[in-house]
C-alpha positions as CSV (number, residue, x, y, z in Angstrom):
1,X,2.1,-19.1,2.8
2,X,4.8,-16.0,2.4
3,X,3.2,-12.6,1.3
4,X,6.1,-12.9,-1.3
5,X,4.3,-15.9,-2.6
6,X,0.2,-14.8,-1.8
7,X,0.5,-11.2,-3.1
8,X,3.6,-11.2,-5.7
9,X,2.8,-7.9,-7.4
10,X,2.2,-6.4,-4.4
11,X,4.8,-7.9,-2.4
12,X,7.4,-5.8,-5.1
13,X,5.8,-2.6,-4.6
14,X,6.0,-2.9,-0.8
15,X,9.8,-3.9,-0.9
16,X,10.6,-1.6,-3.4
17,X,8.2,1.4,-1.6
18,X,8.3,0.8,2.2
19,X,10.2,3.2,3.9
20,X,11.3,4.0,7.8
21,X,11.1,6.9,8.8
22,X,11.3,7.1,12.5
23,X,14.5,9.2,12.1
24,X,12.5,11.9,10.3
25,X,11.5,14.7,13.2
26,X,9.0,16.3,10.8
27,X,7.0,12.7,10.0
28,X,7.1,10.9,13.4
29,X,3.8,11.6,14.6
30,X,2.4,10.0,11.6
31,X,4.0,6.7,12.2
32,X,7.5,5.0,11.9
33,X,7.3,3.4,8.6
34,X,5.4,5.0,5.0
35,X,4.4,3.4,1.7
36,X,2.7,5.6,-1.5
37,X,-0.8,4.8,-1.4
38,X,-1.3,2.0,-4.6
39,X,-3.6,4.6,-6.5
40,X,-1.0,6.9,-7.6
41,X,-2.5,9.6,-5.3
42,X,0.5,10.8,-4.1
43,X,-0.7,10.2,-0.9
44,X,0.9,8.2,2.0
45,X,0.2,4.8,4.6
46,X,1.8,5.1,8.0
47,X,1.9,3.4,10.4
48,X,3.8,2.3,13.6
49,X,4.9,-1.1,12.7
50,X,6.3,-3.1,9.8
51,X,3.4,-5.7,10.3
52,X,0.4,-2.6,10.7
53,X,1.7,-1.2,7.5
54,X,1.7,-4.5,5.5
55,X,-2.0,-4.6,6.5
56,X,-3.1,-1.2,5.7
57,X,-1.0,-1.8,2.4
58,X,-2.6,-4.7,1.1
59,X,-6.3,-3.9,2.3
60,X,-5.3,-0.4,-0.1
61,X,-3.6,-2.6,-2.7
62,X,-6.9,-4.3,-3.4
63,X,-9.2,-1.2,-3.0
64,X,-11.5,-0.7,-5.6
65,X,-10.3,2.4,-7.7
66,X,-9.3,2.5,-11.4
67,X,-5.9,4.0,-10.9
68,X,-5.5,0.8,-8.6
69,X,-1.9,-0.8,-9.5
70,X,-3.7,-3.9,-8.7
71,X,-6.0,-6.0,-11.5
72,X,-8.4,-6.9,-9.4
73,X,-9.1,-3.6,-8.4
74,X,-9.4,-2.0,-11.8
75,X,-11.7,-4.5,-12.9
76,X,-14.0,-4.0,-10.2
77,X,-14.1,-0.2,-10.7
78,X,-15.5,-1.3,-14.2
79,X,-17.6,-3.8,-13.4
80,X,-19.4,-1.4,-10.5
81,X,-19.1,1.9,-12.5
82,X,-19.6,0.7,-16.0
């Protein structure tokens, strides 16, 4: 199964959100490709590959935080906090 098809919410985000940035002198040691953290933190994923940031995305995607984009991890933040 596609990640376009297993994560479809999420899949949008990372389309829309995933940027390189291995052309960016003042970012490169942090990675060659960035995403906004899902929890509207205004913090940043990095990492060296397309594939590594995918992972790091998704595993943040279904964190457990209420400002989570994701359902599932708003609901959880209730159900443990509540």
């Amino acid at each position: 199964m596609r990640n376009s098809e297993a994560h479809p919410e999420a899949w949008q985000f990372y389309v829309e959100q995933a940027r390189n940035i291995a052309q960016e002198p003042e970012l490169v040691h942090l990675g060659n490709y960035r995403i906004p953290k899902p929890n509207m933190s205004g913090d940043f994923i990095y990492a060296l590959t397309v594939e590594e940031l995918w992972s790091k995305f998704i595993r943040a995607w279904y964190a457990i935080d209420i400002n989570s984009h994701s359902v599932y991890g708003k609901i959880q933040y209730i159900v443990q906090n509540f």
